[in-house]
VOPAGU-2260 file (C-alpha; in pm, 1 decimal, decimal comma):
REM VOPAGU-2260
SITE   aa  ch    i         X         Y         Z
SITE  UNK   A    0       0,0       0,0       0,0
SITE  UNK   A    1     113,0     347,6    -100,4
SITE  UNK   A    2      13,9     615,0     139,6
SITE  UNK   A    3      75,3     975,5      38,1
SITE  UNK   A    4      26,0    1255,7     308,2
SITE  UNK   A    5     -29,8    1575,5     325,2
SITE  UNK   A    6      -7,9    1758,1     690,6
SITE  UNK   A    7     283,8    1501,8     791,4
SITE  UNK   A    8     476,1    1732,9    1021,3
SITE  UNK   A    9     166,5    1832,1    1224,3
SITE  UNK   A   10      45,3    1689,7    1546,4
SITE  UNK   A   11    -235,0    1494,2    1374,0
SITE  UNK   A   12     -37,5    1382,8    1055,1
SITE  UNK   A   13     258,4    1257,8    1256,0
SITE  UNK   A   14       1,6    1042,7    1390,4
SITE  UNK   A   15     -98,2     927,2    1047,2
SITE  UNK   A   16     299,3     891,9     958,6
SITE  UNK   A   17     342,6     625,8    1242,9
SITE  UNK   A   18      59,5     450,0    1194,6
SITE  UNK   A   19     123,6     439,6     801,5
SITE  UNK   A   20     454,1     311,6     875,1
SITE  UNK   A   21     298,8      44,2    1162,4
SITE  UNK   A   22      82,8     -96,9     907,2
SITE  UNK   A   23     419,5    -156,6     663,4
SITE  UNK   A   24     251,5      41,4     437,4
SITE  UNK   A   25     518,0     281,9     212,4
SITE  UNK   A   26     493,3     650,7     282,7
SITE  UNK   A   27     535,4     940,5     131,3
SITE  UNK   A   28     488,7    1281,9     283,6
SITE  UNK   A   29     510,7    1655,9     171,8
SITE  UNK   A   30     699,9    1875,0     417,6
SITE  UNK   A   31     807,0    2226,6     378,6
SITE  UNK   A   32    1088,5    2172,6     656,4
SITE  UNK   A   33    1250,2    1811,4     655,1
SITE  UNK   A   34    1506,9    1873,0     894,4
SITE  UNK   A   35    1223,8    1911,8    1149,2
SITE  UNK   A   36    1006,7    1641,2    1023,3
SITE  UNK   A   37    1107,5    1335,5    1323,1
SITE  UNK   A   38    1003,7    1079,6    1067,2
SITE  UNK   A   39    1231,2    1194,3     778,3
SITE  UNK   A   40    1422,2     903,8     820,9
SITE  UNK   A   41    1149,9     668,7     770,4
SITE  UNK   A   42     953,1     773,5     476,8
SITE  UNK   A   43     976,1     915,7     155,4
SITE  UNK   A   44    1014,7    1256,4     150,4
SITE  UNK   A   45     948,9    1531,6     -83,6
SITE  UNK   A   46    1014,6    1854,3       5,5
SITE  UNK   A   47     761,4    2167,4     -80,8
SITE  UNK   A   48     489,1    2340,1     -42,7
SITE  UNK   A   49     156,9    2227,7     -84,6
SITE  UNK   A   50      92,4    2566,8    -347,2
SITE  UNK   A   51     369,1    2425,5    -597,7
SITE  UNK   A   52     267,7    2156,5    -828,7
SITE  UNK   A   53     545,1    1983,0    -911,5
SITE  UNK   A   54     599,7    1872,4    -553,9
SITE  UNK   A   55     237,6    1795,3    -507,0
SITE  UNK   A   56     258,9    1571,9    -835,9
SITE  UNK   A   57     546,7    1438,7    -698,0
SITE  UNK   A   58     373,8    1333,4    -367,8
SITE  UNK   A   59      25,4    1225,4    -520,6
SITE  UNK   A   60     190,1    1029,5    -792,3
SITE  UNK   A   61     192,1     609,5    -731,1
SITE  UNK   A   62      24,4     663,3    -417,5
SITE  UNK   A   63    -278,7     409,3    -332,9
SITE  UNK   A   64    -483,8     648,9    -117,0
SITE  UNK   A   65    -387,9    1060,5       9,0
SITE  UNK   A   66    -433,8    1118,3     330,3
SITE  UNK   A   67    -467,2    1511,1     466,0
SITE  UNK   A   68    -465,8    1680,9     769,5
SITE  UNK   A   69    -394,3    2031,7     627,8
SITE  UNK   A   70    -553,4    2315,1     801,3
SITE  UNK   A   71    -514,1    2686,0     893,6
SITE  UNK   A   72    -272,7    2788,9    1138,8
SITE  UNK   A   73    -427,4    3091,1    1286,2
SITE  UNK   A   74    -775,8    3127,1    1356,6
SITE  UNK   A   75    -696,6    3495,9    1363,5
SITE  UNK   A   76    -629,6    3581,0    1004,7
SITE  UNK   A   77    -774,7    3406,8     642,0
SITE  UNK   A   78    -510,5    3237,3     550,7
SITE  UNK   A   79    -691,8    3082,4     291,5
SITE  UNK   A   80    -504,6    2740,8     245,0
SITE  UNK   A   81    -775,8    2520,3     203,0
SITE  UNK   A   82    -974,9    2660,0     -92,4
SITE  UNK   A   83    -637,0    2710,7    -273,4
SITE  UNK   A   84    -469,1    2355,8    -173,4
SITE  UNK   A   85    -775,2    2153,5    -180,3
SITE  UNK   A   86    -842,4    2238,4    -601,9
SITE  UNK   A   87    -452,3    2177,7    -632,0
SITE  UNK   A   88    -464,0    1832,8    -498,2
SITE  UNK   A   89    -804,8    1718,7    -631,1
SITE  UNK   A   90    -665,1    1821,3   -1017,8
SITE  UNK   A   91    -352,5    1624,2    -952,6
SITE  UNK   A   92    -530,7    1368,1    -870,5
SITE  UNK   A   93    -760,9    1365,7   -1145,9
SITE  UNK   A   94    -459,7    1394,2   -1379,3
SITE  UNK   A   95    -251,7    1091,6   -1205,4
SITE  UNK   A   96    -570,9     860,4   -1183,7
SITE  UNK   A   97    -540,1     836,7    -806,8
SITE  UNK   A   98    -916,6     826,3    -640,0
SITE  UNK   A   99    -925,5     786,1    -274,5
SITE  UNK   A  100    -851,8    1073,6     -13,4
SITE  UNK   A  101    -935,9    1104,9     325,1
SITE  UNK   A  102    -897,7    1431,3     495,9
SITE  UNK   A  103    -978,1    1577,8     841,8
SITE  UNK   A  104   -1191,8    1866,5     848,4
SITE  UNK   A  105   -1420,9    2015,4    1179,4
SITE  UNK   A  106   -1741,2    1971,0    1267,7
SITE  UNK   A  107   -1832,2    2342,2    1130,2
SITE  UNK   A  108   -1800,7    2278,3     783,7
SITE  UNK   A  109   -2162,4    2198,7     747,6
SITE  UNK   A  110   -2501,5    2396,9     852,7
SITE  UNK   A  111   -2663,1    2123,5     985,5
SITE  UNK   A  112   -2345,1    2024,3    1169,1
SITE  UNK   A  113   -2477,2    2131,7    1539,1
SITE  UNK   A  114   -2813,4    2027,8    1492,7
SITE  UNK   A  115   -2820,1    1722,4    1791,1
SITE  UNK   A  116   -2665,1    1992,3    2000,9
SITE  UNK   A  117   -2833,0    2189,8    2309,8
SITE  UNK   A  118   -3010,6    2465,3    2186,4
SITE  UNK   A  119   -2812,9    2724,0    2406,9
SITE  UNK   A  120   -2456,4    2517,0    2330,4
SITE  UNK   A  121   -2552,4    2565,3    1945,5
SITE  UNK   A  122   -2671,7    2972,9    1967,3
SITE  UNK   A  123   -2331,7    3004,4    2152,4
SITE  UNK   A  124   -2116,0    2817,9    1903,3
SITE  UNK   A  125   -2300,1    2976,6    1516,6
SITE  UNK   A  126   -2349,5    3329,9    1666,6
SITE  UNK   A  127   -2048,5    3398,7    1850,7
SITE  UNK   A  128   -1763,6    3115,8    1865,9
SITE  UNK   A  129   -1790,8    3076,2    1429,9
SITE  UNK   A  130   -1851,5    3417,6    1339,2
SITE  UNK   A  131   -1564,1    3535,8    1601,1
SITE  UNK   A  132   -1278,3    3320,0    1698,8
SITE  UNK   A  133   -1337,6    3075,3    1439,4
SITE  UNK   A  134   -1484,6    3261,4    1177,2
SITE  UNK   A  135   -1188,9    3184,8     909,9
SITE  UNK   A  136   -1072,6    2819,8    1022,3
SITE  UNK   A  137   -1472,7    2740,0     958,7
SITE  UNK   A  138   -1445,3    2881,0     610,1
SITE  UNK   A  139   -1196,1    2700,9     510,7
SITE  UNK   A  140   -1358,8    2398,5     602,7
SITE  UNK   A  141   -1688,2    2469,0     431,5
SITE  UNK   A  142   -1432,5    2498,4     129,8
SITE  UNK   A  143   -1272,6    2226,9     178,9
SITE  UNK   A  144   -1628,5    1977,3     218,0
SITE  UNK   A  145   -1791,1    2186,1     -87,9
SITE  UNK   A  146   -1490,2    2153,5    -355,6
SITE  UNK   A  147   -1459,9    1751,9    -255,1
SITE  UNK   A  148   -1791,9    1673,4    -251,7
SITE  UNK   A  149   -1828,3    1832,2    -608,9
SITE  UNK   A  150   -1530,0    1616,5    -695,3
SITE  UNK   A  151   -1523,2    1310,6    -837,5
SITE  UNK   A  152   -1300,1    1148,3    -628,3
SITE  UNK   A  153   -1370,5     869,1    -341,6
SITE  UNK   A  154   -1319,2    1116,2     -62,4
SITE  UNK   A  155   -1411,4    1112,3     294,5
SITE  UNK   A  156   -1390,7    1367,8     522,6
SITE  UNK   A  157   -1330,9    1349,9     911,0
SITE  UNK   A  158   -1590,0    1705,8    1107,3
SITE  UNK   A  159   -1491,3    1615,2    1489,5
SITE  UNK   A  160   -1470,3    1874,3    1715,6
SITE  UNK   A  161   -1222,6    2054,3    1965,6
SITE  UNK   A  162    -885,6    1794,6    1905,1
SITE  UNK   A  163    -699,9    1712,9    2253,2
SITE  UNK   A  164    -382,0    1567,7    2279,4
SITE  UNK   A  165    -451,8    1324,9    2533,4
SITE  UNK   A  166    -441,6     976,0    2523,5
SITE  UNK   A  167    -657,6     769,2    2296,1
SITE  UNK   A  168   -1012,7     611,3    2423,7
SITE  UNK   A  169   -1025,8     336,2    2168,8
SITE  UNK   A  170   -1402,1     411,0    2123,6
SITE  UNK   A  171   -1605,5     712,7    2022,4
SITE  UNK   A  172   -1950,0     836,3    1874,3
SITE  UNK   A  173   -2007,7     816,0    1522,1
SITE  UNK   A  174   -2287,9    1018,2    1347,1
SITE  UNK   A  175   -2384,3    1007,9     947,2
SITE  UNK   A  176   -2603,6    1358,5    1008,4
SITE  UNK   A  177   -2435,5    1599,9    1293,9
SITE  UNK   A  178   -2187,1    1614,2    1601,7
SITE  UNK   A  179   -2283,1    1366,2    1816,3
SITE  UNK   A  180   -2530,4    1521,3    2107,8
SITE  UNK   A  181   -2331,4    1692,5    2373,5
SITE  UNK   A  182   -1981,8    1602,2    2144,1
SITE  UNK   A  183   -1700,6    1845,9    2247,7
SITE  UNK   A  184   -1406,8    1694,1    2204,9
SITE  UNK   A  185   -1193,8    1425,4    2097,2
SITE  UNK   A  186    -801,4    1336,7    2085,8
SITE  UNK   A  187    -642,6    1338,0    1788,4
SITE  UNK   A  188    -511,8    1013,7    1803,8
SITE  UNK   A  189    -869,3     827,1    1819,3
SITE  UNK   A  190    -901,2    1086,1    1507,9
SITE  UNK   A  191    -575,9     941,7    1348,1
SITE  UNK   A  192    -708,1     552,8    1390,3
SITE  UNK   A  193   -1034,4     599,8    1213,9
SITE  UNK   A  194    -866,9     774,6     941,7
SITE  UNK   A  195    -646,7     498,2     956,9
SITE  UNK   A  196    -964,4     247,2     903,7
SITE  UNK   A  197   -1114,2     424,0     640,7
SITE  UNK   A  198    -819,8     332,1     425,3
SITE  UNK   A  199    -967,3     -47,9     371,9
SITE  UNK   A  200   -1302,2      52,3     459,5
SITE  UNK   A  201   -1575,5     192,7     180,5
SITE  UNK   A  202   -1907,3     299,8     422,1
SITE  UNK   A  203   -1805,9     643,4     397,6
SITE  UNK   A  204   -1682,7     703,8      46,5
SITE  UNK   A  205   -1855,1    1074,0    -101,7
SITE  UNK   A  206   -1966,2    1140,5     262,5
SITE  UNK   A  207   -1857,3    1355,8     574,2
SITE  UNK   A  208   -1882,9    1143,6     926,8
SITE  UNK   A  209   -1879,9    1313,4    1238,1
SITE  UNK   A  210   -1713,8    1153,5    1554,0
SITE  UNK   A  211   -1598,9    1268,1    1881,1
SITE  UNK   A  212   -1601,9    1090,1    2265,3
């Protein structure tokens, strides 16, 4: 198996990188910054950014199934990564024949995403939490669902909420429709083995699957 990632060097995607490289599958990751990268050592490595195409053809190229955690840095500015990296690495795909992609994404990037929530938890969250303090990481997302779904690729896409970085329960709430009811958070390494699942598994192909504890 051929596992191409994008996001290696963050928290989430070194999470992916290890558990790529558990599974003996052959990795190959996109990193601006190598020389930080811990896993360098271990995969294949191809060094760029995300905005250039020959690296990203060089990445995408081979692989079996893509793998993405990429995401704003700063929910303070519009950094606008998603809706330019997303179209970047759905064309590349469409040009090197390579169909399946699984990507994390939050549980914002849909309007009916809060829906099993507390009424007062959900007035709190769409009229002050995503117009304020998460106004442009929730854009991106609603990018990022919109351009794959209108894809033609096999993609699924990971909406959990607030990521810790504790330990991993081994068990969590799944949902087809919204956040789970009174879902809050989850760690990102629960988040990393169901990505990791999805690889073999074909329930959620052309659909977004909330999860959290």
């Amino acid at each position: 198996m051929n596992v191409a990632i994008f996001g290696a060097s963050g928290v989430t995607g070194t999470l992916l990188t290890e558990r790529s490289l558990a599974a003996g599958y052959n990795v190959t990751a996109l990193v601006r910054r190598p020389a930080k990268f811990p896993l360098r050592n271990k995969v294949r490595i191809i060094k760029g950014s995300i905005f250039d195409p020959t690296p990203v053809h060089e990445t995408i190229e081979g692989a079996d199934v893509i793998l993405s955690t990429l995401g704003a840095h700063s929910p303070f500015r519009n950094e606008n990564l998603l809706p330019r990296a997303i179209p970047r690495i759905i064309e590349t795909m469409r040009r090197t024949g390579v169909k399946r992609i699984i990507v994390l994404g939050s549980a914002g990037a849909l309007a009916n995403s809060l829906d099993k929530q507390p009424a007062w938890r959900r007035w709190i969250i769409e009229n002050v939490v995503y117009t304020t303090f998460l106004k442009w990481p929730v854009a991106e997302q609603i990018a990022q669902y919109t351009l794959l779904s209108k894809s033609n690729l096999d993609w699924t896409m990971l909406m959990p909420p607030m990521l810790t970085n504790s330990a991993p329960h081994g068990t969590y709430r799944i949902d087809a429709d919204a956040l789970p009811p009174k879902g809050v958070r989850i760690s990102r390494a629960d988040v990393a083995d169901f990505m990791m699942q999805q690889i073999s598994n074909s329930k959620w192909i052309k659909k977004g699957v909330y999860l959290s504890w």
